[in-house]
C-alpha positions in Angstrom: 6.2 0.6 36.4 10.1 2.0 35.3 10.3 5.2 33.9 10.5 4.1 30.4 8.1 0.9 30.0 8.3 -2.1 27.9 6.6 -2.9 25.2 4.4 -4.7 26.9 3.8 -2.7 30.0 2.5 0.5 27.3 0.4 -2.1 25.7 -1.1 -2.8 28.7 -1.1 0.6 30.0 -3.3 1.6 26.5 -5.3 -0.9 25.9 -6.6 -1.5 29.3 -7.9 1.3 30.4 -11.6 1.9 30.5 -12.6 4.5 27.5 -9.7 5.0 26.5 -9.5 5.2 22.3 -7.2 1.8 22.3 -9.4 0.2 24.8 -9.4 -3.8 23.3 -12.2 -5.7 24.0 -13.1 -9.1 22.3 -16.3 -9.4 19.2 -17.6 -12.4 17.4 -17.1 -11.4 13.1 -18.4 -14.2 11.1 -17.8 -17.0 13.2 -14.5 -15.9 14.9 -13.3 -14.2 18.4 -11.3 -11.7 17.7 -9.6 -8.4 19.5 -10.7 -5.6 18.7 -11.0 -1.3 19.6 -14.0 -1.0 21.3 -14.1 2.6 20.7 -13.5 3.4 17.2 -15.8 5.4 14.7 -19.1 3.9 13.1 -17.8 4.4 9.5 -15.0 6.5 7.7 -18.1 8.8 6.9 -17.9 9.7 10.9 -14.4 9.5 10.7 -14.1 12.2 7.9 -16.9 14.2 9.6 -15.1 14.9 12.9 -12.3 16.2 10.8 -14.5 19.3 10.5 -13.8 20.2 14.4 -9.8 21.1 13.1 -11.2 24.0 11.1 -9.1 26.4 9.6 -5.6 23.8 10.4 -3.8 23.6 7.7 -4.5 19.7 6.2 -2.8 19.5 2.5 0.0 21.3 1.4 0.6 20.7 -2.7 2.9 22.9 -4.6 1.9 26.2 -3.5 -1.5 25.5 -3.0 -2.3 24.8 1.1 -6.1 23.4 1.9 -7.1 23.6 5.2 -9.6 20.9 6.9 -12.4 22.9 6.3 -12.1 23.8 2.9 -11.0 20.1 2.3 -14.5 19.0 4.0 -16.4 21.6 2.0 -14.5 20.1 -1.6 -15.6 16.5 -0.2 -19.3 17.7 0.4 -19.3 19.2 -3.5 -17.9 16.2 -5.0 -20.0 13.7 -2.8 -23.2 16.0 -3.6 -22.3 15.7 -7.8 -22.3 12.0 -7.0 -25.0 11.3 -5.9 -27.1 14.0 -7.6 -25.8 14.2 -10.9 -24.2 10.5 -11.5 -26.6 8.4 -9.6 -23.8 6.9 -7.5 -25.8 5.0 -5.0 -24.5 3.3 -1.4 -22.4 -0.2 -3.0 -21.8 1.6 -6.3 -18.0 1.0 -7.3 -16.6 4.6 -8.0 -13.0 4.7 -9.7 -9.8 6.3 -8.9 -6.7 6.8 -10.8 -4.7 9.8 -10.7 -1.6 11.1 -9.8 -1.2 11.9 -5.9 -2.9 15.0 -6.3 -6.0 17.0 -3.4 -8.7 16.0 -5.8 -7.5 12.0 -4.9 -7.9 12.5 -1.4 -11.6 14.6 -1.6 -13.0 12.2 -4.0 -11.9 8.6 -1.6 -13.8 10.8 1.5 -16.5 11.4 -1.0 -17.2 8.3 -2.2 -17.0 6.2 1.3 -18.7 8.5 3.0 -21.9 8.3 0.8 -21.5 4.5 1.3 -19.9 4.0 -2.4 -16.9 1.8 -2.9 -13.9 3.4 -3.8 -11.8 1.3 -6.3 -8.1 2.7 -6.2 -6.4 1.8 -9.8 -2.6 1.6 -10.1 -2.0 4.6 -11.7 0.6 3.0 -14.1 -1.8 1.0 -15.2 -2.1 0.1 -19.6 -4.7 0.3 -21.1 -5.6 -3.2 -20.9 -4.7 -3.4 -17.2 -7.3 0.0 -16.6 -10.2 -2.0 -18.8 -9.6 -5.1 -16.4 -10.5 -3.0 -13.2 -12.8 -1.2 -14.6 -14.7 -4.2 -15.7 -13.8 -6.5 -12.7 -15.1 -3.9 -10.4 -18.2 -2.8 -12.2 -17.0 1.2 -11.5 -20.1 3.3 -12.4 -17.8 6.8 -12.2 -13.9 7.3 -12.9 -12.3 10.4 -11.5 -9.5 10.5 -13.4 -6.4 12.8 -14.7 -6.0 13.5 -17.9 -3.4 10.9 -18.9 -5.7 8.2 -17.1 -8.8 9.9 -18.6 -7.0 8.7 -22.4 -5.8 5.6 -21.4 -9.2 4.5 -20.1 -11.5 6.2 -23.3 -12.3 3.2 -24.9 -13.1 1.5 -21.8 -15.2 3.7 -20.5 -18.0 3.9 -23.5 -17.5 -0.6 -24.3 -18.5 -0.9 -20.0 -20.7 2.4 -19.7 -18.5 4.4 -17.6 -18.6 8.2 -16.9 -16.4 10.0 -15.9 -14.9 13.2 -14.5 -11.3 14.7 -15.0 -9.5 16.6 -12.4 -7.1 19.5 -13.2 -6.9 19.8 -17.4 -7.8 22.6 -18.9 -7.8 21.4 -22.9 -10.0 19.5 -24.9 -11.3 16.2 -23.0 -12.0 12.9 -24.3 -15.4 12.2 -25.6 -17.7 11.6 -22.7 -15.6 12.8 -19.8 -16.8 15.6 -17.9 -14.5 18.3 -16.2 -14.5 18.4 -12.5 -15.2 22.2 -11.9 -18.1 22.2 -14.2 -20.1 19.5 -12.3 -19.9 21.0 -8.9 -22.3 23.2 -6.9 -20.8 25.5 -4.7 -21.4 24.7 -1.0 -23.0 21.7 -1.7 -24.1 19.6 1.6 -23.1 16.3 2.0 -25.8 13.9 1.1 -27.9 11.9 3.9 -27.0 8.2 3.5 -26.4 6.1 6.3 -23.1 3.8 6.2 -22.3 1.0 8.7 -19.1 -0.6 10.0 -19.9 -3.6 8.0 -20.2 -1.9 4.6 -17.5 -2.1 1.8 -15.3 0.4 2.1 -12.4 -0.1 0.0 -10.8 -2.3 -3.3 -7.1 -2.0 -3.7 -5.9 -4.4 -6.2 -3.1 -6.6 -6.3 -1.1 -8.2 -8.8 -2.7 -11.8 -9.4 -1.3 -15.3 -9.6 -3.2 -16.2 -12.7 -2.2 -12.9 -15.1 -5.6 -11.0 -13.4 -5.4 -8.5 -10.7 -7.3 -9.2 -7.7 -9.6 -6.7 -6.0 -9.3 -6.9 -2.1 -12.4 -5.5 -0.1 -12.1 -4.3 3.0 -15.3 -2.6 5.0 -15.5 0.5 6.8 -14.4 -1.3 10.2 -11.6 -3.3 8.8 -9.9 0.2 8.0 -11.2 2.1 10.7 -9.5 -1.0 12.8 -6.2 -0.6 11.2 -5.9 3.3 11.6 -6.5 2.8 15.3 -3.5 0.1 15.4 -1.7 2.5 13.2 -2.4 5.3 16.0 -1.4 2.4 19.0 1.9 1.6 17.5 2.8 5.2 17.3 2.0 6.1 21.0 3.9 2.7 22.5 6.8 3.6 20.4 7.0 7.0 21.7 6.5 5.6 25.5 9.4 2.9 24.8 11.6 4.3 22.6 12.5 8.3 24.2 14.0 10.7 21.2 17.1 11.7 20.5 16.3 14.7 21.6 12.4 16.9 22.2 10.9 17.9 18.7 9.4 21.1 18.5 7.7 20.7 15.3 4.2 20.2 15.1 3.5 16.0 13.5 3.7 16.1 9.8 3.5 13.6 7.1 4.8 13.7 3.6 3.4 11.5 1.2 5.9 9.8 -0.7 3.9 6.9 -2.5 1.0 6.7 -4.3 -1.9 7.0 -3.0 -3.4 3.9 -4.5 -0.7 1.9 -2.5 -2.0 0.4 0.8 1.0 2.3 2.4 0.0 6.1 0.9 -3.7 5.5 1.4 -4.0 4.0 5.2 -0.8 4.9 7.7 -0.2 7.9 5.6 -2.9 10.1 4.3 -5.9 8.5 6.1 -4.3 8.4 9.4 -3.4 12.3 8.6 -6.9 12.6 7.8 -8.7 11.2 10.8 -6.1 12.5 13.7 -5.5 16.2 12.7 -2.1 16.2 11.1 -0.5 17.7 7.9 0.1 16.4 5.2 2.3 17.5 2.6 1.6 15.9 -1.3 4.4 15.0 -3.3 3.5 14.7 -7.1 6.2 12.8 -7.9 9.2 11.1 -6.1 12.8 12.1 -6.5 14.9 12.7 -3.4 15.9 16.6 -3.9 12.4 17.5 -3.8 11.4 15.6 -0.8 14.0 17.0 1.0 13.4 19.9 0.0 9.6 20.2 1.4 11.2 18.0 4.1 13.2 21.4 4.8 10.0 23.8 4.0 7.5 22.5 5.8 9.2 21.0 9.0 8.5 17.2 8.2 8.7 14.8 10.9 7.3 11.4 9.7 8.9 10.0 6.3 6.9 6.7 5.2 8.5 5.3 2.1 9.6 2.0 0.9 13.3 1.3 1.7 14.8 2.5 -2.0 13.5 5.8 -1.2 15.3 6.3 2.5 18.6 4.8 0.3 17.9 7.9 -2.3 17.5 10.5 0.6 20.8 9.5 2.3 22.7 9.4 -1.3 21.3 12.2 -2.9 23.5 15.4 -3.3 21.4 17.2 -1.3 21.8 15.4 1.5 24.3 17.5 3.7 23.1 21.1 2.7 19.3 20.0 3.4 17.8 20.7 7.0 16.4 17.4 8.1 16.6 17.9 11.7 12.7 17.8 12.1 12.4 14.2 11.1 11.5 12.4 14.0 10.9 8.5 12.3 12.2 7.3 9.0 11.0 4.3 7.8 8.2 2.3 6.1 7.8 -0.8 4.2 7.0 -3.2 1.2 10.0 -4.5 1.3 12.9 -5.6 3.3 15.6 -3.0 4.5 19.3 -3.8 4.4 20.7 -4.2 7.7 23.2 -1.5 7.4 21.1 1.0 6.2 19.2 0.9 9.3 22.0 2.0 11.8 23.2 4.5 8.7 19.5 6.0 9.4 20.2 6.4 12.8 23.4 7.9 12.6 22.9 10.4 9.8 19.6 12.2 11.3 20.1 14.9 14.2 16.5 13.4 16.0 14.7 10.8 13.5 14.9 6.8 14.8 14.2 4.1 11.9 11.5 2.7 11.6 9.9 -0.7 9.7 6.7 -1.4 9.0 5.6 -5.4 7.6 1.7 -5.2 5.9 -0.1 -6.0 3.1 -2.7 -4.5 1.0 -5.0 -7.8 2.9 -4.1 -6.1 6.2 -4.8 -2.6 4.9 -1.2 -2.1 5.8 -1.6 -3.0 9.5 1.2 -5.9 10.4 4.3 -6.3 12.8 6.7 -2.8 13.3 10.2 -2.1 14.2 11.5 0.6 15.5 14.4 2.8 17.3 16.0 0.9 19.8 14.3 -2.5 19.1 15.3 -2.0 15.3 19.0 -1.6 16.0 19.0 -4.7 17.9 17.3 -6.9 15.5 17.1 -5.3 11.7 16.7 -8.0 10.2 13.2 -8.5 12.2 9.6 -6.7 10.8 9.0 -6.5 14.5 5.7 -6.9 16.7 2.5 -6.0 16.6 -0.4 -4.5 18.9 -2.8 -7.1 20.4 -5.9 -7.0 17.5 -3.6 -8.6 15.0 -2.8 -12.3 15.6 0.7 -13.1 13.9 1.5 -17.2 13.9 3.6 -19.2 11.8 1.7 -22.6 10.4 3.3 -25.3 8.2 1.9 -26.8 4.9 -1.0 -28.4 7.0 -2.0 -25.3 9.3 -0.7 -26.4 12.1 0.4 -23.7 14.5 4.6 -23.7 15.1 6.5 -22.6 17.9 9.3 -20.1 18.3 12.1 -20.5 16.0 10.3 -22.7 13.7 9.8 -21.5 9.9 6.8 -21.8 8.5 3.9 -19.7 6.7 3.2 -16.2 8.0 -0.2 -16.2 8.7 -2.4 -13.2 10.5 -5.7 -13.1 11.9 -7.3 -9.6 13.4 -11.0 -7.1 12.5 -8.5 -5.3 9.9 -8.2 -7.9 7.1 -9.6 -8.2 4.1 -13.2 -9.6 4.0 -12.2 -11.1 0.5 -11.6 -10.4 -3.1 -14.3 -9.0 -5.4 -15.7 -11.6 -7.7 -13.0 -14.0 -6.4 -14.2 -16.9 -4.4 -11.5 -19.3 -4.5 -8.7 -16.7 -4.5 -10.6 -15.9 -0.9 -10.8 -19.0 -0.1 -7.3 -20.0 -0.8 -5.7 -17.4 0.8 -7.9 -17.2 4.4 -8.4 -20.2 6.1 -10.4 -20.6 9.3 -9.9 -16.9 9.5 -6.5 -17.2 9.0 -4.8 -14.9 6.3 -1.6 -16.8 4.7 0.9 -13.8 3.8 2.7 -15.7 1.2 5.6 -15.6 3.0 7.7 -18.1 4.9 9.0 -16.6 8.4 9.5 -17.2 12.2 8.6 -15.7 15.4 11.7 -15.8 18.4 10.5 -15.8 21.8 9.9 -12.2 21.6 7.4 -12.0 19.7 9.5 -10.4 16.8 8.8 -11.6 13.5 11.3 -12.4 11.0 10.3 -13.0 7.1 12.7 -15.6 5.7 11.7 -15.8 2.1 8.6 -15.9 0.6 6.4 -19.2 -0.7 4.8 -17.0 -3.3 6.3 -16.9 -6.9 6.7 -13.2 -6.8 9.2 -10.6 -7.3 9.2 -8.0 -4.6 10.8 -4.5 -6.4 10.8 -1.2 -4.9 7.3 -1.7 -2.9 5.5 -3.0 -6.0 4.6 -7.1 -5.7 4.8 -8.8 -9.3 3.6 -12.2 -9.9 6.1 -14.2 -12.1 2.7 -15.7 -14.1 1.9 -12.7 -14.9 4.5 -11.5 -16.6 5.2 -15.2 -18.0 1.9 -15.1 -19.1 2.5 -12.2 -21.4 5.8 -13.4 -22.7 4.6 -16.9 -24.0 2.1 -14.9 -26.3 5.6 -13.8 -28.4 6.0 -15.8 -30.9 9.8 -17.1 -30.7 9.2 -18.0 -27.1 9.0 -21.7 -26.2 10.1 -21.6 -22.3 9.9 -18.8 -19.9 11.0 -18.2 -16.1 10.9 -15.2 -14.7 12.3 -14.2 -11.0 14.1 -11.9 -9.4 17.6 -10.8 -9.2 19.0 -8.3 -6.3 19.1 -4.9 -6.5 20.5 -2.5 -4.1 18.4 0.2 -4.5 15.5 -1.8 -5.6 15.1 -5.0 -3.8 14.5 -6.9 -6.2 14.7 -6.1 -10.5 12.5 -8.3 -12.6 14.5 -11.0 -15.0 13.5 -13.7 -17.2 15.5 -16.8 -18.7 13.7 -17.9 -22.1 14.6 -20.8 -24.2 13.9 -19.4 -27.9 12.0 -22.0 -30.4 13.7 -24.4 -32.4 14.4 -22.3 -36.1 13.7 -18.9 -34.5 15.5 -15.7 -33.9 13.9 -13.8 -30.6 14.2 -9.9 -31.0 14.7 -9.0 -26.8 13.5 -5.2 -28.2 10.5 -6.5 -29.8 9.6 -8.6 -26.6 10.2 -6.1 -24.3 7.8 -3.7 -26.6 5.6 -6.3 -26.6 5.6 -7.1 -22.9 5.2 -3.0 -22.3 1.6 -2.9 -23.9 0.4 -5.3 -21.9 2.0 -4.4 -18.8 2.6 -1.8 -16.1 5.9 -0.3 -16.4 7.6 -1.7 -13.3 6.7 -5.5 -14.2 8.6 -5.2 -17.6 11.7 -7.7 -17.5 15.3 -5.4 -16.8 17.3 -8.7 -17.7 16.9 -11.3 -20.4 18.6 -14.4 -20.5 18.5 -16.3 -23.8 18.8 -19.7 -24.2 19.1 -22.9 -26.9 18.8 -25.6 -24.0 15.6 -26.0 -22.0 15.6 -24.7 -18.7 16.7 -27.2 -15.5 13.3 -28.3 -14.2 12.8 -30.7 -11.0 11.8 -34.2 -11.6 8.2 -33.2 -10.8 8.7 -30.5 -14.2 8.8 -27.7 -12.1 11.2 -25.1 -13.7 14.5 -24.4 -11.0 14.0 -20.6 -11.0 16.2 -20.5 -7.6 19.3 -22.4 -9.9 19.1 -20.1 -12.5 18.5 -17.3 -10.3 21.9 -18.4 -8.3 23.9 -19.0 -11.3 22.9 -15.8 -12.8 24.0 -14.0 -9.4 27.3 -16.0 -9.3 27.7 -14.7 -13.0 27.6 -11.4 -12.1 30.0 -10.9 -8.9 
């Protein structure tokens, strides 16, 4: 073997060997041979546990407070102890999370799974409406909330029997909701309750096709599969792709995203969780302050969607900011412009750019590209380790071969076992074991994959997916609205911004403020329309009826350059 191996050579190199933690073998799961890591953990619950062995290294650093993995542990064992002994929460319960990315996120997610509840992890932006959906959908005994999540779900909470607990408020609480502090006993043990592999773990929700959410399940092994592949990627890109130059600081993660994103809650904080490293807690994103703590604590890993590497190498602060310690920038949920990925590798004294291609189905796991291999393709997501399958199949699922386009599809133990209370989404998005990404891509020779465009009618901004019915759905409940089409326009910073064409009712007058006012009780912030196009002629449909969102799109873009 050279020197520096291939990618394949340090596949083979980890995955072979006898004992080893990335040792593959192959398991049956319902019905299907599939790779897998013979030697991963039991449950998260054993995963959290051996976190204990790090002791007093530090963990979380959040503002000025710094929690090391022992005090983190003992916070988990009080809050898992309150579950179970004050709220009932028994192993399958549904316990709730929304909250900014704050400590008390992370303890109660290693609480909850590791007394064999479900964690449910809300979108944080989130109505009011949108909060009473997942809390209903998911049948959440508990919700461990922040205040301004606390408000927005009080009348849900007493119309589906909800309690809940509030982290970090000091004032008067809404009716019902219990503070944090006041329901924990010091040095509490963790409860005994067994968990398996095959328990649920996990619902994330996505943004649904039919106006609903949908809550994707994933069990304790599905995850615990994923972090491992996380872990795998990591080592073969260090053993193929040399630094710049040695690092001397110690691995350290800063957490970006929210935590209720696949991205801030599996490659980010859990993998910090289970393999020792710090972790440092952003509240909120803007550039100056990450690199600031970038700076402070001697970051070397930055995992952010692509808008936010952009707003690092534009902000101000750039130039006077010590960034030397970075030793990977990159991430995902959505696709990077090619030149930003050589201005990455130019502007950083040691960090390489990185890519990352998952989905909330894949708990985040999926193809990666990095350093080297990144500058010579960046317009590829990359390759993955040998548990995930990656094919392409056409409308029929047949297989493809290289250089053909068709459906991204991925089969592996880290998917998805479904959606809560959703057969037919299941069964319409994994067939034969087969999970169809949504998106229409090839695979070269390689083994690098390369997403095309997607099949789904969704908008792709900043990280965050929007389904066009969704919002469509909303808008044709406004009155003066008779057509509606909404798509995405390019952004530079964004991806993607959210726009709609609309041809107004014969006799009417539509009010864009009103709609948009309309649209923004219904809806998440970030799925609210940016551009409005207003029309007295119907919209150019196909001869099937289907409304030509790509022609308007186009002629809207045309308009603009």
């Amino acid at each position: 073997m050279s020197e520096v191996p291939n990618f394949d050579q340090a596949i083979a190199a980890l995955t072979t060997a006898e004992g080893s933690p990335f040792e593959i073998a192959e398991r049956e799961i319902d019905g299907q041979t599939l790779k897998v890591f013979k030697n991963i953990q039991s449950s998260l619950r054993q995963a959290f546990d051996e976190s204990r062995l790090h002791g007093d290294k530090t963990f979380l650093v959040y503002e000025d407070e710094t929690w090391t993995f022992s005090q983190v542990m003992a916070r988990v064992d009080e809050i898992a102890d309150a579950l179970v002994n004050r709220y009932g929460v028994a192993k399958g319960d549904r316990v709730a999370i929304a909250m900014r990315n704050y400590p008390e996120w992370i303890f109660t997610f290693a609480a909850v799974t590791s007394v064999g509840g479900i964690a449910v992890c809300m979108n944080a932006w989130w109505t009011a409406e949108e909060m009473a959906y997942g809390l209903e959908d998911s049948g959440a005994k508990v919700l461990m909330a922040d205040i301004e999540r606390a408000r927005t779900a009080e009348a849900s909470l007493a119309k589906f029997g909800v309690k809940a607990i509030c982290v970090r408020h000091e004032g008067e609480l809404p009716a019902g909701v219990d503070r944090l502090e006041d329901v924990l006993t010091a040095g509490a043990s963790m409860p005994a309750v067994e968990v398996n592999e095959g328990d649920d773990a996990t619902i994330l929700y996505t943004s649904g096709t039919t106006g609903f959410p949908k809550g994707a399940v994933s069990s304790h092994y599905a995850v615990l599969n994923a972090l491992r592949a996380f872990a795998c990627r990591a080592i073969v890109g260090a053993m193929t792709q040399p630094p710049k130059e040695p690092n001397p600081f110690d691995a350290c993660f800063i957490l970006a995203v929210p935590l209720f994103h696949v991205t801030g809650l599996v490659p980010v904080m859990m993998s910090c969780f289970v393999n020792g490293i710090k972790l440092v807690i952003m509240y909120k994103w803007t550039p100056e302050r990450a690199l600031e703590l970038v700076e402070r604590e001697r970051v070397t890993q930055f995992v952010g969607v692509p808008t936010m590497t952009i707003d690092l190498l534009e902000s101000p602060d750039f130039e006077s900011r010590d960034t030397s310690s970075l030793a990977s920038v990159g991430g995902g949920g959505a696709p990077a412009p090619p030149e930003m990925v050589s201005r990455v590798d130019k502007s950083f004294k040691r960090a390489r750019p990185g890519l990352g291609y998952g989905m909330t189905e894949t708990n985040a796991y999926g193809p990666q590209n990095s350093g080297d291999d990144y500058i010579r393709k960046p317009r590829s997501s990359g390759r993955a380790v040998p548990i995930l399958e990656v094919k392409c199949f056409d409308e029929n699922m047949n297989p493809l071969g290289p250089g053909e386009v068709g459906e991204i599809c991925f089969r592996g133990p880290n998917l998805i076992r479904g959606y809560w209370n959703k057969a037919s989404a299941t069964a319409d998005t994994i067939v034969d074991g087969w999970l169809k990404s949504g998106d229409l891509g090839r695979i070269d020779e390689e083994g690098f994959v390369f997403v095309e465009d997607r099949a789904k009618d969704m908008v792709l901004r900043a990280g965050e997916n929007i389904y066009c019915a969704e919002v469509e759905a909303v808008i044709y409940e406004f009155e003066a609205v008779h057509e509606a089409a909404v798509f995405g326009m390019p952004h530079y910073r964004l991806g993607e911004e959210v726009a709609v064409a609309i041809m107004t009712k014969r006799g009417h007058t539509l009010d864009v403020d009103a709609l948009l006012e309309h649209v923004a009780t219904k809806l998440a912030k970030f799925k609210i329309p940016t551009i409005v196009e207003l029309s007295d002629e119907p919209l150019p449909r196909n001869a099937s009826g289907k409304i030509l969102k790509k022609d308007i799109r186009d002629t809207l873009v045309a308009r603009r350059e």
